[in-house]
N, C-alpha and C positions, 0 to 999 in steps of 0.2 A: 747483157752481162751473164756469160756464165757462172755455174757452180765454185769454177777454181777460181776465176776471176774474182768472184765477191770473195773466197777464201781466203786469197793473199789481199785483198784490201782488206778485212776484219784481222789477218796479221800485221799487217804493216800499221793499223790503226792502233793495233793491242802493242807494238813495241813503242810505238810513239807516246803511248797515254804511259807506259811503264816506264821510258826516259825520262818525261815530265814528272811523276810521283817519287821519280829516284832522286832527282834535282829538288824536288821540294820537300820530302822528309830521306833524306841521306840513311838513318838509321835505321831506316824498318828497306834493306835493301833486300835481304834475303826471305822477308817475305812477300814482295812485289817481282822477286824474279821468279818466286816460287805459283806466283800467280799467273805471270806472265806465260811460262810455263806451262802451267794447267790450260791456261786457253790455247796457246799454240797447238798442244797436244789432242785439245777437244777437236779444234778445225781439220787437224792432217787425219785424224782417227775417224769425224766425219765424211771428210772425202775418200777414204778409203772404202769404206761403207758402203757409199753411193757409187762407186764404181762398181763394187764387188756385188753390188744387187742389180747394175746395168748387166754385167755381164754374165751371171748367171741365171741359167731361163727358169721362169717360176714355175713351178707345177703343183698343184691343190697337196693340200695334206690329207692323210685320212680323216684328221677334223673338219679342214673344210669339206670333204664331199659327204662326210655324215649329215651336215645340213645343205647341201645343195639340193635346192629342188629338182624332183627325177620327174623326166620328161615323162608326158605320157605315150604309154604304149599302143601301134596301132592292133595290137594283137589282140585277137578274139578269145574270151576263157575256152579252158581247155571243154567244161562239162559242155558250154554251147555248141561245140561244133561235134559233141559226142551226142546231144540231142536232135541235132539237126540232121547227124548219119541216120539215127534208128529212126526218123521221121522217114526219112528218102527211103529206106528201107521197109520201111514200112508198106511203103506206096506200092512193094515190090510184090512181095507173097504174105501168105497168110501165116506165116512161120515167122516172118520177122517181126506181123502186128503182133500175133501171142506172145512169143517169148523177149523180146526186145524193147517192144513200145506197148506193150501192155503191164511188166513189172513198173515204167518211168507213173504209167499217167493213174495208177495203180496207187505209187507212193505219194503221190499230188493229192491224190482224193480222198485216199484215206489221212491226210493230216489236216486236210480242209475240213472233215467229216468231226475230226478228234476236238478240233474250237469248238463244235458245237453240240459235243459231247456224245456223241454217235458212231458206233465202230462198226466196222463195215461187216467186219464176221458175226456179231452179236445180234445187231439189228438191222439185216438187209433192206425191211420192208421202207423202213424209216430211210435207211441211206439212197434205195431206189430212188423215193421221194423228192430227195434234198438234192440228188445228182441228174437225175434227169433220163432220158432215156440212151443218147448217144453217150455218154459217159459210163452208162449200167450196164452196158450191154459191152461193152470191155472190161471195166473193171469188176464184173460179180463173180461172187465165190461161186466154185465150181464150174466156171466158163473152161468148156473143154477145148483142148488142145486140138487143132483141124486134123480132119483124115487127110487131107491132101495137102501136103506142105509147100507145094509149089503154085498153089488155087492164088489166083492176084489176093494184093493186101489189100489196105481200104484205100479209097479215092482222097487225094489232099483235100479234097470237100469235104466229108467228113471227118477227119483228123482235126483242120478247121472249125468245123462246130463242135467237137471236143474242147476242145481250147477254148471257144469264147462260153460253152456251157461252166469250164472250171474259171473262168475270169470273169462271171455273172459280179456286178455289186452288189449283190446279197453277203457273196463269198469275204469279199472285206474286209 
């Protein structure tokens, strides 16, 4: 049974039971048609509804897509693939490890340094200590700028042992 079908049976059921209450209380006629009435009107006014939301195609409100969950992205952060240039560059010339990947690994060690209350310009001897040798040897004050800016950079080996000396669990 469809929609309209049960519709016109819920009318035809509401003027029958409204025949019968007109025949059994005669007097209260005008407010049993006024009843009658009301439902007829609910039914034609529901199937109107339900058509007019058949035929119209739905599409999200800005309320609903404020809480729709947002899919995840396969996109890489932007800083990640800005670290992993000056790393590949790195590998390249001595100009890219100073000035490029030596400011990155630079700000890493000096805020790893800063937990444990040790600054890198104040107390080198102490920060040597605590960083190690491949890490010191990039990041120490006064590391001069190469004479030959196109001399190879450092080998991913060592870059590598940068990295796992600044990811020591001491560091924590």
């Amino acid at each position: 049974m469809t929609r309209v079908d049960r519709t016109i049976a819920v009318a035809v059921a509401a003027t029958f039971w409204a025949g019968v209450f007109l025949i059994a209380v005669p007097e209260r006629a005008a407010m049993i048609a006024h009843v009658w009435l009301v439902v007829v009107l609910a039914l034609v006014l529901g199937t109107a509804l339900e058509r007019l939301r058949r035929s119209v195609p739905r599409r999200a409100s800005a309320f609903d897509a404020a809480f729709a969950a947002v899919p995840p992205t396969r996109a890489r952060p932007a800083t990640l693939e800005r670290v992993e240039r000056e790393v590949t560059l790195a590998t390249g010339t001595a100009f890219d490890v100073h000035f490029r990947l030596r400011p990155i690994v630079r700000a890493i060690a000096a805020g790893k340094l800063l937990r444990r209350g040790v600054d890198l310009e104040r107390r080198p001897d102490r920060a040597r200590e605590l960083l190690g040798p491949s890490v010191w040897e990039l990041v120490r004050p006064g590391r001069p700028a190469p004479d030959d800016r196109a001399a190879p950079g450092l080998p991913l080996a060592e870059i590598e042992r940068v990295v796992d000396d600044l990811e020591r669990p001491e560091w924590s």
